[in-house]
Backbone as CSV, one residue per row, in Angstrom:
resi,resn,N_x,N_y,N_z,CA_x,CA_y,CA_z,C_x,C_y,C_z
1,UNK,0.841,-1.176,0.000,0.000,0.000,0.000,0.888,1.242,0.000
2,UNK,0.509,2.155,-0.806,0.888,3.448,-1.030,0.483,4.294,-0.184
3,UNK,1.031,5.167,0.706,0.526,6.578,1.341,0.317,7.548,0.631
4,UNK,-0.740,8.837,0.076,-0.125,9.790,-0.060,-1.123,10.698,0.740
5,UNK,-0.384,11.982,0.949,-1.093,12.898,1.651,-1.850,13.416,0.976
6,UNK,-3.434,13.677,2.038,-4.018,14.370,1.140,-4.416,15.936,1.171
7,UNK,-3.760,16.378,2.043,-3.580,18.040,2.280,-2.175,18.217,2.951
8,UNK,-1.280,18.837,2.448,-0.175,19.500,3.304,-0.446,20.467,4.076
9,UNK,-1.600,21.131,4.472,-1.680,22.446,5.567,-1.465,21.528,6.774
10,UNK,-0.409,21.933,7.369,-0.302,21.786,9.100,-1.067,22.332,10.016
11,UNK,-1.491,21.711,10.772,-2.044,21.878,12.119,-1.687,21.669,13.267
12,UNK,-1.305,22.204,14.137,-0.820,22.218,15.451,-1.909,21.521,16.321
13,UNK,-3.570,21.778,15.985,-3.850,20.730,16.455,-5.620,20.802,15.494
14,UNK,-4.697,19.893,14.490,-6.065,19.043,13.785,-6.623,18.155,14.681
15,UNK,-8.109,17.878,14.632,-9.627,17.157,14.965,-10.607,17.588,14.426
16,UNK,-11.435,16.554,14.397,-12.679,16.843,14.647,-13.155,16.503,12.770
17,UNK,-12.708,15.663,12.139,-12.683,15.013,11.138,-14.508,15.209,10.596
18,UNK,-14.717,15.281,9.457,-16.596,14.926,9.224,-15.995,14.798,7.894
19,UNK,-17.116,13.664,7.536,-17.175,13.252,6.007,-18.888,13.884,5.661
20,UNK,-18.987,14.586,4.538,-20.021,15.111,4.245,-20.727,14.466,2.986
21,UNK,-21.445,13.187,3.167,-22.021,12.691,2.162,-22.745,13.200,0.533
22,UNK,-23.429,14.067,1.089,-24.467,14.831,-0.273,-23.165,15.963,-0.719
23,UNK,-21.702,15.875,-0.107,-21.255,17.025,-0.869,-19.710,16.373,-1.593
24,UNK,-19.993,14.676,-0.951,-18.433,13.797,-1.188,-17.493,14.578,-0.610
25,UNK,-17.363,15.391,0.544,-16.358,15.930,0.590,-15.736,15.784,1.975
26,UNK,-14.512,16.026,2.848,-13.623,15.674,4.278,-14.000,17.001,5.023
27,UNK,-14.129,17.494,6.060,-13.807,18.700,6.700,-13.167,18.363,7.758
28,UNK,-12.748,19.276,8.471,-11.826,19.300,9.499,-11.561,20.637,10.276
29,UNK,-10.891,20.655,11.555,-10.261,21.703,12.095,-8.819,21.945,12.410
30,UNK,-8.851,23.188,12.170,-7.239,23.719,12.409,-7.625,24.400,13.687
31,UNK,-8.198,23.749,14.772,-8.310,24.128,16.215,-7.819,25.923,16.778
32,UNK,-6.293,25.337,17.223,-5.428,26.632,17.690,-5.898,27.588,17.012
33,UNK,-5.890,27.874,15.504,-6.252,28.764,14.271,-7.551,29.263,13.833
34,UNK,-8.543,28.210,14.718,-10.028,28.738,14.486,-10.225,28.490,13.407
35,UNK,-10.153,27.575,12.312,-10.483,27.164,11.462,-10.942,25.926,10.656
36,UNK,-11.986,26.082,10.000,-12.183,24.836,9.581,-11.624,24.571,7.799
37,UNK,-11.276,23.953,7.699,-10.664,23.599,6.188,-11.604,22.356,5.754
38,UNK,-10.928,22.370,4.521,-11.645,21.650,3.491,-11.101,21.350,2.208
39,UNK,-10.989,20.492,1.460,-10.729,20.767,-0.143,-12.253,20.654,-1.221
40,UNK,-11.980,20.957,-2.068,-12.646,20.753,-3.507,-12.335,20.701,-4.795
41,UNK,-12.554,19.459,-5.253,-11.938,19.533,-6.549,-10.081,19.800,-6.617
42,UNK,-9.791,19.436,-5.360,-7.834,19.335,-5.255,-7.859,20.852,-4.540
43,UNK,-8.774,21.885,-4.824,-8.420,23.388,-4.114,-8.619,23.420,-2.858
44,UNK,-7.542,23.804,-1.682,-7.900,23.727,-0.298,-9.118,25.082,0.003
45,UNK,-10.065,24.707,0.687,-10.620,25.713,1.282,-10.443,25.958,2.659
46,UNK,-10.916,27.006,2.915,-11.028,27.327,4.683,-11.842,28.495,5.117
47,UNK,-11.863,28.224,6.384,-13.173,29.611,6.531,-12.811,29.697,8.165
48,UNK,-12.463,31.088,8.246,-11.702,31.487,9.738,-12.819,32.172,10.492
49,UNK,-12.989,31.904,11.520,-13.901,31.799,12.827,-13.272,32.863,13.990
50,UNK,-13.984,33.685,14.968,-13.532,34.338,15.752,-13.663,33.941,16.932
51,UNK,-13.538,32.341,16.987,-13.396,32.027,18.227,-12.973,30.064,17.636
52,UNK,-12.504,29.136,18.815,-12.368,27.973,18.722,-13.618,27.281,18.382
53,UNK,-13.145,26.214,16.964,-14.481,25.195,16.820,-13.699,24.205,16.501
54,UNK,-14.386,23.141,16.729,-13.717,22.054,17.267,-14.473,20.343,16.143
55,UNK,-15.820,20.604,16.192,-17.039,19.362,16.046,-17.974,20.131,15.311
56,UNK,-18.251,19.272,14.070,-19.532,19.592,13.437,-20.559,18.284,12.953
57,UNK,-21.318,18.531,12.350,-21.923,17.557,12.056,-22.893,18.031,10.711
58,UNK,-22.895,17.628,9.698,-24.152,18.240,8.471,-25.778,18.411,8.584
59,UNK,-26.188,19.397,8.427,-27.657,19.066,8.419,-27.806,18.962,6.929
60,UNK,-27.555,19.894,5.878,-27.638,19.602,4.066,-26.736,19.827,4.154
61,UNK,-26.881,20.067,2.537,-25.942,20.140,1.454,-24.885,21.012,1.839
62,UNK,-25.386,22.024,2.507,-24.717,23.501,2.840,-24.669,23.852,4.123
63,UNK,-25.596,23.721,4.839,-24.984,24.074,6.438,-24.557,22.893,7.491
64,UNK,-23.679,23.148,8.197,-23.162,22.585,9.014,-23.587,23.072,10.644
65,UNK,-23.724,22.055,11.669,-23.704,22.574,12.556,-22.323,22.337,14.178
66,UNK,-22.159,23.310,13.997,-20.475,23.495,14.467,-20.479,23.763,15.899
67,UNK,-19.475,23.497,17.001,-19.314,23.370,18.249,-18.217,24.276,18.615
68,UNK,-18.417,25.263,19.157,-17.575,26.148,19.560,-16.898,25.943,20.742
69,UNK,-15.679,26.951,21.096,-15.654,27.259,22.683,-17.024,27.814,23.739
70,UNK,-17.664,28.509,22.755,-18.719,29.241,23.653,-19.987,28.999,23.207
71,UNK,-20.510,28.151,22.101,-21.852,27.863,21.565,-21.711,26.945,20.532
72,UNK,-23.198,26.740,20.144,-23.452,25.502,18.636,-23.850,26.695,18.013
73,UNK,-23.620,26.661,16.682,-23.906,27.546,15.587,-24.345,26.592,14.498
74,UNK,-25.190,27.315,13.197,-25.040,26.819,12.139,-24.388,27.850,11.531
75,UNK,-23.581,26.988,10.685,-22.732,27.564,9.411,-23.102,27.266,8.322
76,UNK,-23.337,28.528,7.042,-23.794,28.330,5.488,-22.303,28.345,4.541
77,UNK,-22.046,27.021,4.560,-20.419,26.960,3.663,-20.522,28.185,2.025
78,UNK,-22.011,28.171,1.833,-21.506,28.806,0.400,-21.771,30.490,1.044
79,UNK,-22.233,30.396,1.904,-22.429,32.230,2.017,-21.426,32.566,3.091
80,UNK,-20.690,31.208,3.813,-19.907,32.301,5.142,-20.543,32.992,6.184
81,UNK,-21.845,32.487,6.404,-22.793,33.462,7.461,-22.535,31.992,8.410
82,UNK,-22.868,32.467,9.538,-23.496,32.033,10.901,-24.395,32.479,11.632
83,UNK,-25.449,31.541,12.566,-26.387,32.383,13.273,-25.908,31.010,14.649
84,UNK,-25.894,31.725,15.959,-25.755,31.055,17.318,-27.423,30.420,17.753
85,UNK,-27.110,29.083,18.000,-28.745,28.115,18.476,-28.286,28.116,19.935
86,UNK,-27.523,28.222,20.791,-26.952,28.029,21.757,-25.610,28.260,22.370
87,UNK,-25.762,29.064,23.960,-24.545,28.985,24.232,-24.007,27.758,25.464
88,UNK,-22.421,27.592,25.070,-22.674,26.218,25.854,-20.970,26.526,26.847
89,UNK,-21.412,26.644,28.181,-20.807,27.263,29.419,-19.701,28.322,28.971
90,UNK,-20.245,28.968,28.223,-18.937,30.246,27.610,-18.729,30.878,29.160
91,UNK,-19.383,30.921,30.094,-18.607,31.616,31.330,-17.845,31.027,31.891
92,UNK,-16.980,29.789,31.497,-15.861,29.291,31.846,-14.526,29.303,31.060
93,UNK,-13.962,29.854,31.062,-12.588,30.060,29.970,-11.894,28.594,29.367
94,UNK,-11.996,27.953,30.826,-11.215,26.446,30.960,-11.734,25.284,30.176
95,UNK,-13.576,25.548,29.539,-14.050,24.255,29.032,-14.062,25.249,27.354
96,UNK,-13.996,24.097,26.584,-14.527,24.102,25.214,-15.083,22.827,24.475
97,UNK,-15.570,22.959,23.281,-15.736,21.472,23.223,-14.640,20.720,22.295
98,UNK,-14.886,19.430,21.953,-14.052,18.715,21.589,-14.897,17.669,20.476
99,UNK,-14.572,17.005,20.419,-15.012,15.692,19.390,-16.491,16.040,19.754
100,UNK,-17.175,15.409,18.834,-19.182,15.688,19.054,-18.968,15.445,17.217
101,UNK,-20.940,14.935,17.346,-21.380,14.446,16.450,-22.784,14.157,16.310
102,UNK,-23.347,13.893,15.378,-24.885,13.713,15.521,-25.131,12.600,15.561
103,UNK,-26.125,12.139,16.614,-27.100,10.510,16.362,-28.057,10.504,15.603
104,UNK,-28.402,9.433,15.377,-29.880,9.442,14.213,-30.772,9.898,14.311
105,UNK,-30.996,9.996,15.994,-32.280,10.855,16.175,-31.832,12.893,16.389
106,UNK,-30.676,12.571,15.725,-30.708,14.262,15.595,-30.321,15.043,16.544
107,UNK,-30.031,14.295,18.099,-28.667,15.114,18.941,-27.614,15.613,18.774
108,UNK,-26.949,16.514,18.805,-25.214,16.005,18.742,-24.515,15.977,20.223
């Protein structure tokens, strides 16, 4: 078996991996950096955040719903907007979240 990489952007601390079915495509986080990346079609994407996100999970084609240091948001990948559904213990500096995901019945 052959290795090859399939993104050279470094991360100091990549997680939080999602495979996005209806779009065939990987996402991920560049944590420290507040960012989530992506490729398409071989072009890296990314979309920088003003705070730590960590966990998402797809609702369509296009929004994602993402786990912050301080709340769940949805994110619209083709417009770059966000709107906050929740904040989740932002009055603690010390917690953020980490790995998360959705169950079938639609938790994350």
């Amino acid at each position: 078996m052959e290795w090859q990489v399939f993104d050279p952007r470094q991360c100091s601390l990549g997680e939080g991996t999602l495979w996005h079915p209806e779009r065939g495509q990987l996402f991920w986080f560049d944590i420290n950096n507040s960012k989530l990346l992506s490729q398409k079609d071989g072009r890296p994407l990314e979309w920088c955040f003003d705070r730590y996100v960590s966990a998402a999970s797809w609702i369509n084609r296009n929004e994602l719903l993402i786990a912050s240091e301080s709340d769940l948001f949805v994110f619209n990948q083709n417009t770059s907007t966000s709107r906050s559904l929740c904040a989740l213990e932002s009055d603690d500096p010390f917690i953020r979240s980490n790995d998360g995901g959705a169950d079938p019945w639609g938790g994350f």
